[in-house]
C-alpha positions in Angstrom: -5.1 -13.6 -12.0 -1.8 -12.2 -12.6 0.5 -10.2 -10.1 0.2 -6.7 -11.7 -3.9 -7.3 -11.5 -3.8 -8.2 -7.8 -1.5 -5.3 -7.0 -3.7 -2.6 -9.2 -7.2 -4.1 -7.0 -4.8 -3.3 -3.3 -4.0 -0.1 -4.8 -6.8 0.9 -6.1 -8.8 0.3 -2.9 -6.5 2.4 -0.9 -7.3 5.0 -2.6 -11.2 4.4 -3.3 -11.7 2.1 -0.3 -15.6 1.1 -1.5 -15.0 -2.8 -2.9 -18.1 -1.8 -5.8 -16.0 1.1 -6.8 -13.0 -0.4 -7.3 -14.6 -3.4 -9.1 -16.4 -0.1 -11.6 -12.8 1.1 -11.6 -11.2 -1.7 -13.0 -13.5 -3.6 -15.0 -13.7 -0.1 -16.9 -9.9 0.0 -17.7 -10.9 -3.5 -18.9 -9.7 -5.7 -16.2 -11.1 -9.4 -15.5 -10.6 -12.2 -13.2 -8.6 -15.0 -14.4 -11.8 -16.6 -16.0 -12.5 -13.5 -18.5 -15.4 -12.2 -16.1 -15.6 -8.6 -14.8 -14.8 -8.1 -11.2 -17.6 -8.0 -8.6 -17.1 -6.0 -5.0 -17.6 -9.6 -3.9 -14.1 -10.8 -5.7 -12.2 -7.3 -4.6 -13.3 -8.2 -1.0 -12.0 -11.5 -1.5 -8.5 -10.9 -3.0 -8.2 -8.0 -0.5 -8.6 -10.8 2.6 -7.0 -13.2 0.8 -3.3 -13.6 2.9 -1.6 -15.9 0.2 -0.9 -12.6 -1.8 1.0 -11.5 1.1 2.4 -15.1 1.6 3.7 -15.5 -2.6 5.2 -12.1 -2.4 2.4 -10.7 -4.8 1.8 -7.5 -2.1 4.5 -5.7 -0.2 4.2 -5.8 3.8 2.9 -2.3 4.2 0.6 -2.6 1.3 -1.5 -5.4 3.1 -0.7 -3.6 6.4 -2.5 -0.7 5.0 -5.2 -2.2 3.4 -6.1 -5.0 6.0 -6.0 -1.9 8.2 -8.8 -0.2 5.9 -10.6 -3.1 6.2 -10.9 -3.5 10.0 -11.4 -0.1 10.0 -14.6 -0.6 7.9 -15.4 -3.8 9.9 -15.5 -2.6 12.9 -18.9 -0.6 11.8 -20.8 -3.9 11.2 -22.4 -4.9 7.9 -25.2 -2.3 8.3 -24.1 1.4 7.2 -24.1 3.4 10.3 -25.4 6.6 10.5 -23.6 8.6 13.0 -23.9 12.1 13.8 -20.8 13.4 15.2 -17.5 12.7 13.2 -15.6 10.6 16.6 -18.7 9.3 17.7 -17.9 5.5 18.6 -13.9 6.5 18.7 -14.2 8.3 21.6 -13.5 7.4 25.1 -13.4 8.9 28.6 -10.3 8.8 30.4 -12.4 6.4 32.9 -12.9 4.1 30.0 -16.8 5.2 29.2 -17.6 5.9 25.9 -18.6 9.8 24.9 -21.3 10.9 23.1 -22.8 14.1 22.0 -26.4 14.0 23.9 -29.4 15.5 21.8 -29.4 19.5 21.9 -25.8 19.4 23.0 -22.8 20.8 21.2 -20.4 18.6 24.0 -19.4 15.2 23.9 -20.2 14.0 27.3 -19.4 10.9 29.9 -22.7 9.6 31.3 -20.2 7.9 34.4 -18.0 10.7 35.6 -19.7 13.5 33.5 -16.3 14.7 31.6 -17.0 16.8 28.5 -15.6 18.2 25.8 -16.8 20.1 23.0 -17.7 18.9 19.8 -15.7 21.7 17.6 -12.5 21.5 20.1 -12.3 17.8 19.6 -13.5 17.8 15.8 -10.1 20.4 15.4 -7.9 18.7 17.3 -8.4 15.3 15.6 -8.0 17.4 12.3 -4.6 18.3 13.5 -3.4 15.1 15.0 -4.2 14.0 10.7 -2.7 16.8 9.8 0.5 16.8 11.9 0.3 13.0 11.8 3.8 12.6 9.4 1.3 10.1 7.4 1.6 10.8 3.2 -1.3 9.0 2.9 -3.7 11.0 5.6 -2.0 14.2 4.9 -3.0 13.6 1.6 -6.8 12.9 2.0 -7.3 15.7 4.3 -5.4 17.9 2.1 -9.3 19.2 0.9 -10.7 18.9 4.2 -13.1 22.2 4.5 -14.4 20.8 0.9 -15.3 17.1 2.1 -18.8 16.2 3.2 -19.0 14.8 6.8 -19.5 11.2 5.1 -16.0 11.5 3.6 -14.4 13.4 6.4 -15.7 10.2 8.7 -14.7 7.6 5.9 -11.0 9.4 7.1 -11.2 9.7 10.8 -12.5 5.7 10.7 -9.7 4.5 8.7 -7.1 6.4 10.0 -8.0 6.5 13.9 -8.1 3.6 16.1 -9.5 5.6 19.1 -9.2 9.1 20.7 -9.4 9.7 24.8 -10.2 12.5 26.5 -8.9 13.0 30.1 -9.1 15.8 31.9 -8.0 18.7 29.9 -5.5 16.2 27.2 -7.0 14.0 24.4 -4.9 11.5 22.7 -5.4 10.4 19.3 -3.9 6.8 18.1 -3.4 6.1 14.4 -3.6 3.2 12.6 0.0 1.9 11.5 0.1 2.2 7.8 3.7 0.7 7.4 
């Protein structure tokens, strides 16, 4: 495979981040691998993990920074698409460490130890901030559309770009993912 191919598959899954898609993507514009086949998400996932790209100089530092970042992102999830409710459900922590959820019939998400809460449409806004306000090209970018998105894509955001979010008392801090 040669250097421009390599560096098209990193970019082209930052932007589409689904390793079918970008296989589509490129096999369409009449890329193959280096033995005249069309690209599987199987190969994209592959030359996406594979760190002698990085090592050979093929992808700049904050390229694989980024993308390695997508990945864990999408990693931490498991292998089984999760269906989640809440757009920070599973990023969201009490001050006291406990995870928050939003309980059934509820419109907070809540503590089960120390019984903190905050409600969902505060916390959905100021994560939407923080992305907005983040200084981040890239994030300012995606959200650019946000009222458009559907909640799969405005989640597909907040996972990739969010490592975790805590809520204490009346403050929430928000930390990003470094994207070079």
């Amino acid at each position: 495979m040669n250097l421009s191919m390599i560096l098209t598959v990193f970019q082209t899954y930052r932007r589409l981040r689904k390793f079918k898609t970008v296989a589509e993507h490129l096999n369409a514009d009449g890329h193959r691998t280096a033995n005249g086949v069309e690209l599987s998400g199987q190969s994209v996932a592959r030359i996406l993990r594979d760190k002698t790209h990085l090592d050979d100089g093929l992808i700049p530092q904050e390229l694989w920074d980024e993308v390695q970042a997508i990945l864990a992102a999408r990693e931490r999830g498991g292998n089984a698409k999760r269906r989640v409710a809440h757009l920070c459900s599973g990023l969201l922590r009490c001050g006291c460490g406990q995870a928050m959820y939003v309980p059934t019939n509820s419109k907070k998400y809540v503590c089960q130890k120390c019984r903190n809460k905050i409600a969902k449409d505060d916390l959905e806004a100021i994560v939407y901030e923080n992305l907005r306000l983040s200084g981040n090209k890239q994030i300012v970018e995606m959200i650019q559309s946000w009222r458009s998105l559907s909640f799969a894509q405005k989640r597909e955001i907040v996972e990739s770009s969010v490592q975790n979010i805590i809520a204490e008392d009346k403050k929430v801090t928000l930390s990003l993912f470094a994207f070079g």
